[in-house]
LOMAR-227108 format. One line per field, with one value per residue (C-alpha): residue number from 1; residue in three letters; x negated, y negated, z. Coordinates in nm, 2 decimals, padded with zeros to 4 digits. Each point is the difference from the previous one (the first is absolute). Layout:
n = [NUM,...]
res = [ALA,...]
xx = [X,...]
yy = [Y,...]
zz = [Z,...]
This chain:
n = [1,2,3,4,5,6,7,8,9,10,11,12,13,14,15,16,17,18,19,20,21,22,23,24,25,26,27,28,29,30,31,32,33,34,35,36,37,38,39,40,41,42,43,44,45,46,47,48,49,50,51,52,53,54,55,56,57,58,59,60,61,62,63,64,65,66,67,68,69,70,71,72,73,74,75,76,77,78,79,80,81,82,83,84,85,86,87,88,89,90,91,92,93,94,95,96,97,98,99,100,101,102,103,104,105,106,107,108,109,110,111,112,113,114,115,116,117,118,119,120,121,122,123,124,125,126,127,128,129,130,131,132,133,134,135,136,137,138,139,140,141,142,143,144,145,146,147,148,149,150,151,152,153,154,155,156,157,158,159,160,161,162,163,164,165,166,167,168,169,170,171,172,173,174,175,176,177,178,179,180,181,182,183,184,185,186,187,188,189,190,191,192,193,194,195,196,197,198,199,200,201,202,203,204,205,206,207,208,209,210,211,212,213,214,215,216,217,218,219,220,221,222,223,224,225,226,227,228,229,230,231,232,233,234,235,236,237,238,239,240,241,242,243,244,245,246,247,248,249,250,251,252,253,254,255,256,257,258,259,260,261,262,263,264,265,266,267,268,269,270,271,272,273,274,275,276,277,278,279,280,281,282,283,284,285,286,287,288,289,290,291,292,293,294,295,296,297,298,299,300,301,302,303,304,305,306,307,308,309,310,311,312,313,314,315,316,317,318,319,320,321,322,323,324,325,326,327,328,329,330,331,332,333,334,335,336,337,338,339,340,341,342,343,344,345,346,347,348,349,350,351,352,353,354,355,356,357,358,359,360,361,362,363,364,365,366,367,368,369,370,371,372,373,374,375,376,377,378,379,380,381,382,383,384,385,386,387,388,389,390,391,392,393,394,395,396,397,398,399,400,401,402,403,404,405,406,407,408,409,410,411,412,413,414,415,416,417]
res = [UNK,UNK,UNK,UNK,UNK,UNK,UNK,UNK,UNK,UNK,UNK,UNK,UNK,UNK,UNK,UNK,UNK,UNK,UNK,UNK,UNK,UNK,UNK,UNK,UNK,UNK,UNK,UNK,UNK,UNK,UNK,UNK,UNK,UNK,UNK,UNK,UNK,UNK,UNK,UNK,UNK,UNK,UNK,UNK,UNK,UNK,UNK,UNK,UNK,UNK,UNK,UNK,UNK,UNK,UNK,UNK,UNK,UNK,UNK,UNK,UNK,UNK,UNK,UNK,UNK,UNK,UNK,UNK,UNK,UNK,UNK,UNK,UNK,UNK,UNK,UNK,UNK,UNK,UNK,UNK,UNK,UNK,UNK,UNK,UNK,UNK,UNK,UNK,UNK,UNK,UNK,UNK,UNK,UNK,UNK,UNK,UNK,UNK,UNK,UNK,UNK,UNK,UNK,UNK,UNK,UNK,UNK,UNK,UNK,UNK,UNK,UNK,UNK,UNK,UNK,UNK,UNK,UNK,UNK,UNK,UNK,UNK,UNK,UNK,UNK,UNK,UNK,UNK,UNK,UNK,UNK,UNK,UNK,UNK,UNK,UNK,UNK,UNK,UNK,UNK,UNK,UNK,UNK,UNK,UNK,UNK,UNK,UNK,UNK,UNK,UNK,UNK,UNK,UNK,UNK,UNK,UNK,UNK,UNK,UNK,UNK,UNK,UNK,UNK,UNK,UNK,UNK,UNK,UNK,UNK,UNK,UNK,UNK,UNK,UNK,UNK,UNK,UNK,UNK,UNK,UNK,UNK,UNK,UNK,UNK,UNK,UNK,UNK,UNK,UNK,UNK,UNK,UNK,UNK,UNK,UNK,UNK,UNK,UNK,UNK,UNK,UNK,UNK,UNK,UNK,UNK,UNK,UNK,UNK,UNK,UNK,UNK,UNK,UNK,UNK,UNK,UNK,UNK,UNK,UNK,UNK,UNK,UNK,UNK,UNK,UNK,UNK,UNK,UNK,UNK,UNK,UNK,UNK,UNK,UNK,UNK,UNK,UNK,UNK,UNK,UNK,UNK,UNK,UNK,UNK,UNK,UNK,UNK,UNK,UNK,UNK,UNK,UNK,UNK,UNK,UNK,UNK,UNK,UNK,UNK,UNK,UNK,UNK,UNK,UNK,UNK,UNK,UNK,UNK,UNK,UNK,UNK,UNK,UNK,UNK,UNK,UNK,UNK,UNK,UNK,UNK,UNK,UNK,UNK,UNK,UNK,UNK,UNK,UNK,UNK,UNK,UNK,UNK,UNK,UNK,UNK,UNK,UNK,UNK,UNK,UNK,UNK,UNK,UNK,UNK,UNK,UNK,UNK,UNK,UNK,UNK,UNK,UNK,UNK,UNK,UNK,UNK,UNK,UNK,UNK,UNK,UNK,UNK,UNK,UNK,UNK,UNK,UNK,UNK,UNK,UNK,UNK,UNK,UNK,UNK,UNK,UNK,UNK,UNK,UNK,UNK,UNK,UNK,UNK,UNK,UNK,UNK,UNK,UNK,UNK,UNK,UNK,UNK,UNK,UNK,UNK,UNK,UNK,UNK,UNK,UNK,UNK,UNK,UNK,UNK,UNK,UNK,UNK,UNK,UNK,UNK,UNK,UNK,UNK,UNK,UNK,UNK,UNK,UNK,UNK,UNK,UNK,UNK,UNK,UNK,UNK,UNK,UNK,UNK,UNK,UNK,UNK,UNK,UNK,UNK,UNK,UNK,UNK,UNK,UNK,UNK,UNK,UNK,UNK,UNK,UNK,UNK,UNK,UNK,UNK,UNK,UNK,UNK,UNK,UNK,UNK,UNK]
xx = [-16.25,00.20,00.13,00.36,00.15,00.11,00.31,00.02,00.18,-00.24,-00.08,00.27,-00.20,-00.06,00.27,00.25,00.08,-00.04,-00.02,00.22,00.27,00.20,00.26,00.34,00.08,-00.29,00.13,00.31,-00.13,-00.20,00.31,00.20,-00.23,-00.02,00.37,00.01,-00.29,00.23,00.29,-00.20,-00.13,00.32,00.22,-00.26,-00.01,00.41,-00.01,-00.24,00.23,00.32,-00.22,-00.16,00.24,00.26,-00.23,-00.21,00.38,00.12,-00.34,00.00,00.39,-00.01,-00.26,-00.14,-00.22,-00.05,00.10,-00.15,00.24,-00.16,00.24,-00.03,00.02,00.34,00.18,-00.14,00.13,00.38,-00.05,-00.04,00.33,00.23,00.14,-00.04,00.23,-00.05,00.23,-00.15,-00.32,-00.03,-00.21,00.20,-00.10,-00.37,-00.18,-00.12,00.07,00.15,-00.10,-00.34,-00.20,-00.11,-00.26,00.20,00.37,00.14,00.24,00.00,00.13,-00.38,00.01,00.36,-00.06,-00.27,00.16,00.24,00.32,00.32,00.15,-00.13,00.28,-00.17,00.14,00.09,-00.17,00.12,-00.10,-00.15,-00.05,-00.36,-00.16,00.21,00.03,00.22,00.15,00.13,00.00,00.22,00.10,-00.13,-00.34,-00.06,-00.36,00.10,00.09,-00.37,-00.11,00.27,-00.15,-00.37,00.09,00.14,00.32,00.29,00.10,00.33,-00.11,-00.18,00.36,00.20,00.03,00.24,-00.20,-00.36,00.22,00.06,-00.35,-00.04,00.22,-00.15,-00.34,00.08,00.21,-00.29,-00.23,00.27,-00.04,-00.39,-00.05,00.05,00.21,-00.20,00.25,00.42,00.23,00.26,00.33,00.25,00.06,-00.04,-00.38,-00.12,00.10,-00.13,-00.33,-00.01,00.04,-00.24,-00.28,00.09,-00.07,-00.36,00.10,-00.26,00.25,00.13,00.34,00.04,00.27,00.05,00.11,00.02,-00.15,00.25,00.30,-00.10,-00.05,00.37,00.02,00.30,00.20,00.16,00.02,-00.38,00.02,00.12,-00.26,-00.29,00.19,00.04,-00.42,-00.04,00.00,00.14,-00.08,-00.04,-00.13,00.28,-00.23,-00.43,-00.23,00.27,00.39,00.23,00.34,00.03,-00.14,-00.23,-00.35,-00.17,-00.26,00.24,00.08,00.34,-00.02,00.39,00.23,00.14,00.15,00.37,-00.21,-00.20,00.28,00.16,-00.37,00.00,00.33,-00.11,-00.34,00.18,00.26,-00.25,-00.23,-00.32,-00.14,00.01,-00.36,00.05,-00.42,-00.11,00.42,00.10,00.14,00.28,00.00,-00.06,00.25,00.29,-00.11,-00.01,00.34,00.17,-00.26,00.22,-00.32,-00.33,-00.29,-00.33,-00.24,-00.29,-00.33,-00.13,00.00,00.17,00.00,-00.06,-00.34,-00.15,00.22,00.01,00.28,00.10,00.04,00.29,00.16,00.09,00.41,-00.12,-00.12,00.29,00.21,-00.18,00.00,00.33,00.10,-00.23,-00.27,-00.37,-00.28,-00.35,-00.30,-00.27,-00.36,-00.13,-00.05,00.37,00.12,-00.19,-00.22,-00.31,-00.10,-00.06,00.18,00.04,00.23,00.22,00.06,00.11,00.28,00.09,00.02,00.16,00.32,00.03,00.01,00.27,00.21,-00.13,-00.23,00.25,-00.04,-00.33,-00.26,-00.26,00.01,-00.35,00.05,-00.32,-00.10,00.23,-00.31,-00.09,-00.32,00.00,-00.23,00.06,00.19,00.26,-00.25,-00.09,00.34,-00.09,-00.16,00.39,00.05,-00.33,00.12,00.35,-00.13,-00.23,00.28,00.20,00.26,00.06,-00.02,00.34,00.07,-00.33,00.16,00.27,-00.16,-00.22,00.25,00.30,00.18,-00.05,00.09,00.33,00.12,-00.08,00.13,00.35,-00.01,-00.08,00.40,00.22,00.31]
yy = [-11.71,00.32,00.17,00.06,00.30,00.29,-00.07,-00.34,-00.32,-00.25,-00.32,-00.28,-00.26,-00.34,-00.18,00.24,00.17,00.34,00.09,00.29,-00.23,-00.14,-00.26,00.10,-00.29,00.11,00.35,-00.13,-00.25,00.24,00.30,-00.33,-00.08,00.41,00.04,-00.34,00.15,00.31,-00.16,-00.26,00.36,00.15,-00.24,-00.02,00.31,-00.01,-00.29,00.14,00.33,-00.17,-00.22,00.31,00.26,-00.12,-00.01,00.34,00.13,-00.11,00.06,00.42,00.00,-00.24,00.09,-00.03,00.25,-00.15,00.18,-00.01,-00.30,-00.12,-00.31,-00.11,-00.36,00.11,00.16,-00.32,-00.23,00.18,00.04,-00.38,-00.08,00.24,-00.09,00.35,00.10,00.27,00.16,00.07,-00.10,-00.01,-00.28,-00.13,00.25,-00.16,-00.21,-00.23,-00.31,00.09,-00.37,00.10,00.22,00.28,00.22,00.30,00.14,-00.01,-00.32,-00.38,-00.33,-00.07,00.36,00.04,-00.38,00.17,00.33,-00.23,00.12,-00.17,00.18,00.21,00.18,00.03,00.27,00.00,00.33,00.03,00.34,00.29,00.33,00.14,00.26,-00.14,00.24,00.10,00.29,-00.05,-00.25,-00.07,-00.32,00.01,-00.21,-00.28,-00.18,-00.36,-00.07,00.00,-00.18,-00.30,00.01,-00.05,-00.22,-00.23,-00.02,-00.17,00.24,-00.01,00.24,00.24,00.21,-00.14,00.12,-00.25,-00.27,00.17,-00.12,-00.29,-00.06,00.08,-00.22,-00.30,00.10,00.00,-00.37,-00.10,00.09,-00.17,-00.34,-00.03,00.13,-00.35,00.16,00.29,00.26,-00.03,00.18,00.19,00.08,-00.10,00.03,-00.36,00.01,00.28,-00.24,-00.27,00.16,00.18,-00.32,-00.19,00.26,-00.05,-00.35,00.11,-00.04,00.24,00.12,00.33,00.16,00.18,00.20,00.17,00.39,00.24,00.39,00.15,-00.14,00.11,-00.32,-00.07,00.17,00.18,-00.30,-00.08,-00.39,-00.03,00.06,-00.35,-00.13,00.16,-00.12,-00.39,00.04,00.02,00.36,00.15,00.36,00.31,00.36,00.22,00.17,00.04,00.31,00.12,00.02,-00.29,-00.08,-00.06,00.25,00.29,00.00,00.16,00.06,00.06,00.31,00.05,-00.19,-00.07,-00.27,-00.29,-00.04,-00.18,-00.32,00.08,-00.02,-00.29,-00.14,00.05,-00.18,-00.32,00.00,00.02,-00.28,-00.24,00.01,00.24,00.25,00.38,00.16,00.37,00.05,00.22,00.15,00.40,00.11,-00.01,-00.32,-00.11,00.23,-00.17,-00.36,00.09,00.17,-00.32,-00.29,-00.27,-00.22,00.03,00.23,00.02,00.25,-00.30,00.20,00.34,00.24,00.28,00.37,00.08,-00.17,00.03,00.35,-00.21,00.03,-00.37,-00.08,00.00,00.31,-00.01,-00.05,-00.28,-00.18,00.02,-00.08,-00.32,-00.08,00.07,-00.29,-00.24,00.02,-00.02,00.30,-00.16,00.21,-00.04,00.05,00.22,00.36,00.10,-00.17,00.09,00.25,-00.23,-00.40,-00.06,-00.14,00.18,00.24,-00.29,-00.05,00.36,-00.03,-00.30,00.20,00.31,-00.23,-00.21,00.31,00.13,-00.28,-00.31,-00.27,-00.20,00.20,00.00,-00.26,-00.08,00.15,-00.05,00.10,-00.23,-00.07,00.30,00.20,00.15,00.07,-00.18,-00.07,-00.40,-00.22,-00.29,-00.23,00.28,00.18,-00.12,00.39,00.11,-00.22,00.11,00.41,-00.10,-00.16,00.31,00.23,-00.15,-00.21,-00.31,-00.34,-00.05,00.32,-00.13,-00.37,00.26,00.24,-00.25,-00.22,-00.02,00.26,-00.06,-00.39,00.07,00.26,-00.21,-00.26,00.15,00.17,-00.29,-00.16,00.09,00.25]
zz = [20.08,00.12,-00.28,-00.03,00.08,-00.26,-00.10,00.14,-00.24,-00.12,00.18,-00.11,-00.21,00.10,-00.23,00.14,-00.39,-00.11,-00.36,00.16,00.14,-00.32,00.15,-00.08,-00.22,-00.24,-00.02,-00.13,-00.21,-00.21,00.01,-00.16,-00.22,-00.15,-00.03,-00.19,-00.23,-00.02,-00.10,-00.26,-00.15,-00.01,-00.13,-00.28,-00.06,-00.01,-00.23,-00.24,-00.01,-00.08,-00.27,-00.15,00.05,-00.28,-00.26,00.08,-00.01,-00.33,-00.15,00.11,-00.16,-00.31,-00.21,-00.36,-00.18,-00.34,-00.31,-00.34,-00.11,-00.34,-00.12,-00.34,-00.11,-00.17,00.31,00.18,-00.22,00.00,00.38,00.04,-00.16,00.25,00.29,00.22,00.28,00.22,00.25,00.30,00.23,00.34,00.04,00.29,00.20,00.06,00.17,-00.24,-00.21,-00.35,-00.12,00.08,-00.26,00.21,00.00,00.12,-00.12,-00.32,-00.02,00.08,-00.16,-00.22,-00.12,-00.11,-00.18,-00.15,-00.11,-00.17,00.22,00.02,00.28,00.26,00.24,00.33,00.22,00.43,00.14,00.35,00.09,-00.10,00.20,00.11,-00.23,-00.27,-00.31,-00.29,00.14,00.30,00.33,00.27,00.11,00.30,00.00,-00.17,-00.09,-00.09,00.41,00.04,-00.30,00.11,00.33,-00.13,-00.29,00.34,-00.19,00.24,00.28,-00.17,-00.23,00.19,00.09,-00.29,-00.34,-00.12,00.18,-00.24,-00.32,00.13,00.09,-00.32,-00.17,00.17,-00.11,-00.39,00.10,00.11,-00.29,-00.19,00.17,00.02,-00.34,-00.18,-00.23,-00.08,00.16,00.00,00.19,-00.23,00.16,-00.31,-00.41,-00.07,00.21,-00.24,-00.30,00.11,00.15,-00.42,-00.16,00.22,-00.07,-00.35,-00.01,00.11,00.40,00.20,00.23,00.17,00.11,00.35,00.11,00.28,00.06,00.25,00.03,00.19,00.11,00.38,00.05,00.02,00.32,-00.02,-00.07,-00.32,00.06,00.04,-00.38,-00.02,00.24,-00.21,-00.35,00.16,00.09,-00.38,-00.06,-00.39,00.00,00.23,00.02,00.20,00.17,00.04,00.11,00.28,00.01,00.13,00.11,-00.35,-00.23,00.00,-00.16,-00.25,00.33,00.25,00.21,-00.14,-00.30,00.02,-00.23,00.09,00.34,00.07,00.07,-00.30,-00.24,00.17,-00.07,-00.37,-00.05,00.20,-00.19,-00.27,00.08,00.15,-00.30,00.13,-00.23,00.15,-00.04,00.03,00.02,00.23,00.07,-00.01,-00.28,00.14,00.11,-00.38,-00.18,00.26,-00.02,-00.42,00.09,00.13,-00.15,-00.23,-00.03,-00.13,00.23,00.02,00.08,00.12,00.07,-00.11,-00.33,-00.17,00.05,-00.38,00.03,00.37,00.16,00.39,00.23,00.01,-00.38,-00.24,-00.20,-00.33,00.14,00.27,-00.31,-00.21,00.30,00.12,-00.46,00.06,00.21,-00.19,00.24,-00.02,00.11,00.17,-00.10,00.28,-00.04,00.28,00.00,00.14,-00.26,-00.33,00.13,-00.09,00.01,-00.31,-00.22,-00.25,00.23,00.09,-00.35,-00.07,00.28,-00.18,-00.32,00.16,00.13,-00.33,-00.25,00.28,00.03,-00.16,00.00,00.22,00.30,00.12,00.17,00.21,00.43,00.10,00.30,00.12,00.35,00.08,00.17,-00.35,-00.18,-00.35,-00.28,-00.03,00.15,-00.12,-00.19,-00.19,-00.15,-00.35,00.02,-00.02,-00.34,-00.11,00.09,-00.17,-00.29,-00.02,00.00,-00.29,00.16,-00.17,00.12,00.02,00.22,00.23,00.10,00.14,00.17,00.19,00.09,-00.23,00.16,00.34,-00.08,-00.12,00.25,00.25,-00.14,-00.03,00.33,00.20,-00.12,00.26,-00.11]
């Protein structure tokens, strides 16, 4: 045999095929089958995000770090006979079922059963700026676009803030229906009596009602007021951590009053039977609405200067201006609210507003699943009778402060003038 020359290309084989020739329909056959191996991996990979993400969210902003809570038999006993209401959590803002006892959060339908509540006012957060902080943000950014996007919510509400509280709304209807009578919708007077008198024929049954934090949400347009009040909701926050079109912020960069849309605001609130939260407003915003109020105010969520010295709480004048109405104050249970979570400081704001004003003016504004840090969650506020029981207040003056209060002013507010 002659051997081939340097360089020369190897002697086809007999059957023609060379493990160097790869027919062009095998080429594209295996390129198909990688990019559908590809896209199988990806789209798991997207799936498992948009499964996953929600939780590993809410679990970094809602958290518990347990307190000392110590509960005797006694307080557990008086706590079993109350019917607590609380003024503001954001529950709605989640991605979870609240008729589902959950492992993360502070609030669902098993827990607030448990905690013995009869009403539970469940707030619409529809934006809130980057950085967020006490002191100052613009209104400029906004982290709850992103979280509607990964929580898949409808597309509607991914450039709408009046279509987030509606989203909302649906979500606490829904609850409603499925709940088999567990959860009811409260929108009038005659639904608070009747949901009091069925718990007290031993029915194991809880109010909602809806509210808003920041009336942004009405988009500049006084009419959308009556959309959001025909979806169900009963009371709302002026503003939240930024200024609006219709009042400034305790957090906002010029911390103004009320706008000519604001005050036209508080008068329809007013006549459609919607309860004006002045939490988290300048104090200007909450010595004009006092200036101009002719119904009952609240002040939903957060503490008192005299007790815990933070920017967002109530002075000593914002106190005996929201008494002055016949309104109701909502001491929270995080740190920039009582400067602690225990109990035991909750209960001193308590004190601190019923030795100013009286025992009529003062309740329960968890402020749970609102991104805060607390020591127990909803199944476990017998800690607050226990702390109030510990600081002298008699059982008579408890049934008010953990749901009393709250009961009747919303119970008046929600009348129409």
């Amino acid at each position: 045999m002659v051997p081939a020359e340097k360089g020369a290309l190897p002697a086809p084989s007999p059957t023609g095929y060379s493990g160097a020739n790869v027919s062009e329909g095998a080429v594209k056959k295996w390129i198909l089958a990688g990019a559908a191996v590809v896209v199988i991996v990806v789209f798991g990979l997207v799936l498992r995000f948009f499964m996953v993400a929600p939780g590993r969210i809410e679990q970094g902003q809602n958290r518990i770090v347990p307190v000392a809570l110590n509960v005797t038999p006694a307080a557990q006993a008086l706590h079993a006979t109350l019917d607590v209401a609380d003024m503001h959590a954001d529950s709605l803002l989640w991605k979870r079922d609240l008729l589902e006892r959950s492992d993360r959060g502070h609030v669902d339908v098993p827990r607030l059963v448990e905690g013995h509540y009869a009403l539970q006012v469940f707030s619409s957060v529809t934006k809130s700026p980057k950085g967020q902080n006490y002191k100052a943000n613009s209104a400029d950014s906004d982290t709850i676009t992103s979280l509607a996007i990964v929580d898949l919510q409808p597309i509607r509400t991914w450039n709408s803030l009046l279509q987030r509280s509606l989203w909302h709304a649906e979500k606490l209807r829904d609850y409603a229906a499925r709940s088999g009578g567990r959860l009811r919708l409260i929108t009038t007077p005659v639904e608070v009596d009747r949901l009091l008198a069925d718990r007290k024929g031993g029915a194991s049954v809880v109010g909602g009602m809806l509210s808003i934090e920041g009336l942004q949400d009405i988009e500049g347009r006084i009419e959308n007021l009556d959309v959001l009040y025909a979806a169900g909701f009963r009371m709302a926050g002026l503003a939240h951590f930024f200024d609006n079109d219709v009042a400034g912020s305790m957090h906002g960069m010029q911390k103004g009053g009320l706008t000519q849309l604001g005050r036209q605001v508080v008068q329809r609130m007013e006549g459609l039977g919607m309860i004006v939260d002045l939490a988290h407003s300048s104090h200007t915003t909450v010595a004009e609405v006092l200036a101009i109020a002719k119904r009952p105010v609240v002040s939903s969520h957060g503490g008192v200067q005299a007790t815990c010295k933070v920017n967002r709480n109530l002075s000593d004048d914002e106190i005996k201006g929201i008494a002055k109405t016949g309104g109701v104050i909502g001491i929270g249970y995080w740190e920039g609210a009582i400067c602690s979570t225990k109990p035991e400081a909750a209960a001193r704001a308590i004190a601190y507003v019923r030795d100013l004003v009286g025992i009529d003016h003062v309740g329960l504004g968890s402020d749970f699943d609102g991104s805060t840090t607390t020591g127990f969650d909803a199944s476990q506020v017998a800690a607050i009778t226990q702390a109030l029981l510990s600081s002298g207040f008699s059982e008579e003056d408890i049934r008010k402060v953990m749901g009393g209060n709250v009961l009747r002013v919303i119970r008046a507010g929600l009348a129409p003038s």
